[in-house]
ZADO-1210 file (C-alpha; in nm, 4 decimals, padded with zeros to 6 digits):
<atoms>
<atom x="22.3435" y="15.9697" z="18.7716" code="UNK" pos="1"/>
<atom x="22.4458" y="16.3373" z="18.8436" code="UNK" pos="2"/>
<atom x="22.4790" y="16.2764" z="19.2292" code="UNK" pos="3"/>
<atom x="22.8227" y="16.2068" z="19.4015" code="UNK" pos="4"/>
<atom x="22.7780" y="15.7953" z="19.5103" code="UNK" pos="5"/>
<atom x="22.6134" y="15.8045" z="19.9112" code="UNK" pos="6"/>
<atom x="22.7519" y="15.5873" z="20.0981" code="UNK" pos="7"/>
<atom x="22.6657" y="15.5346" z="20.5050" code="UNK" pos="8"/>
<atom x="22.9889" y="15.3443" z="20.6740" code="UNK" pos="9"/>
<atom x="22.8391" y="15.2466" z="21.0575" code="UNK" pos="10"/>
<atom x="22.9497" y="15.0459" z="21.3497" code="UNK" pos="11"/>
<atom x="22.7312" y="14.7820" z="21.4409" code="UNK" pos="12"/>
<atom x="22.7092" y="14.6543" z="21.7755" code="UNK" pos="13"/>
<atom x="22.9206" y="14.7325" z="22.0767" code="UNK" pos="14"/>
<atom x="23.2543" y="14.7510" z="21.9098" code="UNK" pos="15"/>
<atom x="23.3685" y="15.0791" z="22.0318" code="UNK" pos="16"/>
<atom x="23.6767" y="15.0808" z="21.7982" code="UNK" pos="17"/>
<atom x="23.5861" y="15.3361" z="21.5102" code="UNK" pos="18"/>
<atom x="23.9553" y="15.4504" z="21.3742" code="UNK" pos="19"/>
<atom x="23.9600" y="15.2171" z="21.0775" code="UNK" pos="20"/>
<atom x="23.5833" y="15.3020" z="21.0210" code="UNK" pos="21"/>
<atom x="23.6986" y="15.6957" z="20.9400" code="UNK" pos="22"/>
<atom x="23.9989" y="15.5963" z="20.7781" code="UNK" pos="23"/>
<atom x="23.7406" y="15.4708" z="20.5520" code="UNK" pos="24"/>
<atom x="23.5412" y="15.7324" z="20.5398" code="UNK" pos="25"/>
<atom x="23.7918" y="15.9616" z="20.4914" code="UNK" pos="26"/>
<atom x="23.9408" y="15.8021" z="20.1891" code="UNK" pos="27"/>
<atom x="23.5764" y="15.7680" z="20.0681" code="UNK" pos="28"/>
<atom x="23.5556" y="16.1403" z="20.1231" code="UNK" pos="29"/>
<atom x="23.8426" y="16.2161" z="19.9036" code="UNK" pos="30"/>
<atom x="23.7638" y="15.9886" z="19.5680" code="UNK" pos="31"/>
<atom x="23.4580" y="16.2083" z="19.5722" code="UNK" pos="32"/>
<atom x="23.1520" y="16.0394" z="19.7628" code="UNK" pos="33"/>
<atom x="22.9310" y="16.1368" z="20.0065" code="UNK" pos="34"/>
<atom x="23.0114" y="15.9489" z="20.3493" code="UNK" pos="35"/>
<atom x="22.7753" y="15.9946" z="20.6155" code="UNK" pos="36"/>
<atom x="22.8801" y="15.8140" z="20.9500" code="UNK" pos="37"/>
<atom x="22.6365" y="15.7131" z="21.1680" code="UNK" pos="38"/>
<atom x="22.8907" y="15.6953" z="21.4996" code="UNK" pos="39"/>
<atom x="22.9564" y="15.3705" z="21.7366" code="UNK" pos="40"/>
<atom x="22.7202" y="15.1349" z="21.8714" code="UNK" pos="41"/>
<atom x="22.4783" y="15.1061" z="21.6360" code="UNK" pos="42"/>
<atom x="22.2018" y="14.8836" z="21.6082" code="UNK" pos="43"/>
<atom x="22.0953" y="14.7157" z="21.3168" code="UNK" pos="44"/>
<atom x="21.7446" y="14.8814" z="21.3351" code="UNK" pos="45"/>
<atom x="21.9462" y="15.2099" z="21.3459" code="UNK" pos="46"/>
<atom x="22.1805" y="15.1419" z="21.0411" code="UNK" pos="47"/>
<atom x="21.8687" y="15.0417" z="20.8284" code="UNK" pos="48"/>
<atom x="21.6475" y="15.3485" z="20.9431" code="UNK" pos="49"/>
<atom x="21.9902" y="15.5792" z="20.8666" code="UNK" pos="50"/>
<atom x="22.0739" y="15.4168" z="20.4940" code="UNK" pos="51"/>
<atom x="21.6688" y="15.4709" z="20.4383" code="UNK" pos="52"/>
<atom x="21.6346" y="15.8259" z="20.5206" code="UNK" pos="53"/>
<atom x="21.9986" y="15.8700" z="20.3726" code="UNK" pos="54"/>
<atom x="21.8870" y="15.7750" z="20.0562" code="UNK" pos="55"/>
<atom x="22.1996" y="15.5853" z="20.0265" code="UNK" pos="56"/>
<atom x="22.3998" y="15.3329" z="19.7455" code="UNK" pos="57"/>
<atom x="22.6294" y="15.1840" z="19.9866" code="UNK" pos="58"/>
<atom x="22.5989" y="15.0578" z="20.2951" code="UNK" pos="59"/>
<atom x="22.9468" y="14.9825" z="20.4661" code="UNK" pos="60"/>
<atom x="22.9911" y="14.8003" z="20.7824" code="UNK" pos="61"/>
<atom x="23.3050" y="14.8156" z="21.0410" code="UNK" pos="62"/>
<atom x="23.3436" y="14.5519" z="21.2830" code="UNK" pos="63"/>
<atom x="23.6381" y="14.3927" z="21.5151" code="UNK" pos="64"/>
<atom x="23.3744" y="14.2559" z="21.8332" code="UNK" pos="65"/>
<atom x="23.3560" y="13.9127" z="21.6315" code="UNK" pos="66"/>
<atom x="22.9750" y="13.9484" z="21.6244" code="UNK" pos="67"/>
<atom x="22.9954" y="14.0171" z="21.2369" code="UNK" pos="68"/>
<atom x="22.8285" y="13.6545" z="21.1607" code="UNK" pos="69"/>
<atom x="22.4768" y="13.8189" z="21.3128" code="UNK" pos="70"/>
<atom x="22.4783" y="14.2078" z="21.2826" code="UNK" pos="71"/>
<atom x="22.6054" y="14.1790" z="20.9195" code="UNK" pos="72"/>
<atom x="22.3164" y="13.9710" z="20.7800" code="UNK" pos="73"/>
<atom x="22.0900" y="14.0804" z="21.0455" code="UNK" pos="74"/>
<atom x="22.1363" y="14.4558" z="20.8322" code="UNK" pos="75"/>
<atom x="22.0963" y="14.2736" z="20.4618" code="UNK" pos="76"/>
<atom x="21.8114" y="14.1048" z="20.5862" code="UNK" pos="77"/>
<atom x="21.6270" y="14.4216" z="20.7551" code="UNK" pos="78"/>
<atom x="21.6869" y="14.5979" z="20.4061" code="UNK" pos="79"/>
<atom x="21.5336" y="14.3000" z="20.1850" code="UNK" pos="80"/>
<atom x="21.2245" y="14.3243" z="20.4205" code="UNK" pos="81"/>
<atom x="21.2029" y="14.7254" z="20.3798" code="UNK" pos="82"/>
<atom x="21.2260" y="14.6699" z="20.0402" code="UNK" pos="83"/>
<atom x="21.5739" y="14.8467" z="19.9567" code="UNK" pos="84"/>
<atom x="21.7008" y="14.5910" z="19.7002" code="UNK" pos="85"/>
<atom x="21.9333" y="14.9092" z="19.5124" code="UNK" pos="86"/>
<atom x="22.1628" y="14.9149" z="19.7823" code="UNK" pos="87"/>
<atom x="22.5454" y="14.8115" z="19.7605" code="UNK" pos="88"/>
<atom x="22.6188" y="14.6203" z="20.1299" code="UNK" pos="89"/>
<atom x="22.9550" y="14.5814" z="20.2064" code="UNK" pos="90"/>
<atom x="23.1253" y="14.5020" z="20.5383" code="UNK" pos="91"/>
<atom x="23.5363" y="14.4826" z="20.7304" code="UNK" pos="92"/>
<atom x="23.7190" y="14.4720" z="21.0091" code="UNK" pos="93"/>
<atom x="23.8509" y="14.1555" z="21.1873" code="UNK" pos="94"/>
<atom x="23.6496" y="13.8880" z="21.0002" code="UNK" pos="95"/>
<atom x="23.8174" y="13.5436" z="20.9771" code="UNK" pos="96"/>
<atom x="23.8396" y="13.4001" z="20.6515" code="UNK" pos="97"/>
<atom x="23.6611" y="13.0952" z="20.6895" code="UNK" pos="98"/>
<atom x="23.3074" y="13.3415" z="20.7487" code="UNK" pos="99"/>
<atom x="23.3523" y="13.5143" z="20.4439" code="UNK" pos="100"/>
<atom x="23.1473" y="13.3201" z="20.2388" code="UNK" pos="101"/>
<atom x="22.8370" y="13.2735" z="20.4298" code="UNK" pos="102"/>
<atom x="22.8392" y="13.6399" z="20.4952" code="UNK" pos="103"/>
<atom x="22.8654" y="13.7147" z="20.1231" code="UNK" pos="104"/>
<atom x="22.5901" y="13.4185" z="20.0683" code="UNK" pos="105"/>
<atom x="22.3796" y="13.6109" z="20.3848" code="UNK" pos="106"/>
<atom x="22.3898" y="13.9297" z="20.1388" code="UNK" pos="107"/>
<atom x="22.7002" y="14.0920" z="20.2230" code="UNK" pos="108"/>
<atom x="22.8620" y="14.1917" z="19.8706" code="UNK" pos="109"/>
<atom x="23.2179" y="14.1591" z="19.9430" code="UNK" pos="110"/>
<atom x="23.4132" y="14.1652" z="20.2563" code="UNK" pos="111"/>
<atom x="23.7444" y="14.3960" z="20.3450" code="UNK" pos="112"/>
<atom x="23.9675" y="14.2781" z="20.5873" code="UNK" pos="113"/>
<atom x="24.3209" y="14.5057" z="20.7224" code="UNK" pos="114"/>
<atom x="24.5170" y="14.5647" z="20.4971" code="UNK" pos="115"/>
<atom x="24.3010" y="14.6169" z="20.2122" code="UNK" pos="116"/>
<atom x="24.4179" y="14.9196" z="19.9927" code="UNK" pos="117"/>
<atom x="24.1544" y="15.2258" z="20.0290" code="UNK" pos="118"/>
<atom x="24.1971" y="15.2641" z="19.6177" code="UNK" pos="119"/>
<atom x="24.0669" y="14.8739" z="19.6096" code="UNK" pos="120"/>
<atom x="23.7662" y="14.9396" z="19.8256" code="UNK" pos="121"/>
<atom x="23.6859" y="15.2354" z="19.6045" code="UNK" pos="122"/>
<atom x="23.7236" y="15.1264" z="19.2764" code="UNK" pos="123"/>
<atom x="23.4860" y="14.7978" z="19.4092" code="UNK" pos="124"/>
<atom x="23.2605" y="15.0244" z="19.5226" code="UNK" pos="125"/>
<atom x="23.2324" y="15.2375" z="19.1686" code="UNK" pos="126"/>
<atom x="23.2746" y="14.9138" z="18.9604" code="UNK" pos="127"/>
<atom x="22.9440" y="14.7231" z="19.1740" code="UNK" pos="128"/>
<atom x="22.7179" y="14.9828" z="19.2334" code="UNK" pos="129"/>
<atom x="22.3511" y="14.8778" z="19.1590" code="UNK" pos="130"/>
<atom x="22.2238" y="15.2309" z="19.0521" code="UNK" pos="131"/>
</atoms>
């Protein structure tokens, strides 16, 4: 595919906190993708509606609010139902170990949490597309 990758990083929920989000973004930015940030506070509804009309191949979730064990696969689950199967979903923040795996088995592809070097996220991101 010609296109640079499109990926949508959002902020699900009320976690106001949005610094590591355009770290992120930034660093997605400058490998050469397409970022388009949908702001704070975002519902679910809202994130699916955005990565639609985006015409996106990542979605990439931010969250330190601990409510990542329902917005996460509350967002996988409204894309299965509109039918976006193509879509890389990805998700970090402040996630505790121990929820990582039923996240990933809720749909979540893989999981970031601090720490995580940008060029990691990236090359995870190039390497599991589904385009």
């Amino acid at each position: 595919m010609n296109r640079p990758i499109r990926v949508l990083i959002a902020k699900p929920g009320l976690d106001g906190h949005d610094r590591g989000a355009k770290v992120i973004a930034r660093a997605l930015r400058d490998a050469g993708m397409e970022v388009i940030y949908t702001g704070l506070r975002q519902t679910p509804e809202q994130i699916v509606a955005a990565a639609v009309q985006e015409d996106v191949d990542v979605v990439g979730m931010s969250l330190l609010s601990g409510a990542h064990n329902y917005l996460f696969p509350r967002v996988a689950e409204l894309l299965k139902e509109q039918g976006v199967d193509d879509v890389l979903v990805i998700g970090g923040g402040v996630i505790p170990n121990e929820d990582i795996q039923s996240l990933k088995d809720a749909g979540i592809s893989e999981i970031f949490t601090p720490g995580t070097p940008t060029a990691q996220m990236i090359e995870y991101i190039k390497s599991n597309l589904k385009r």
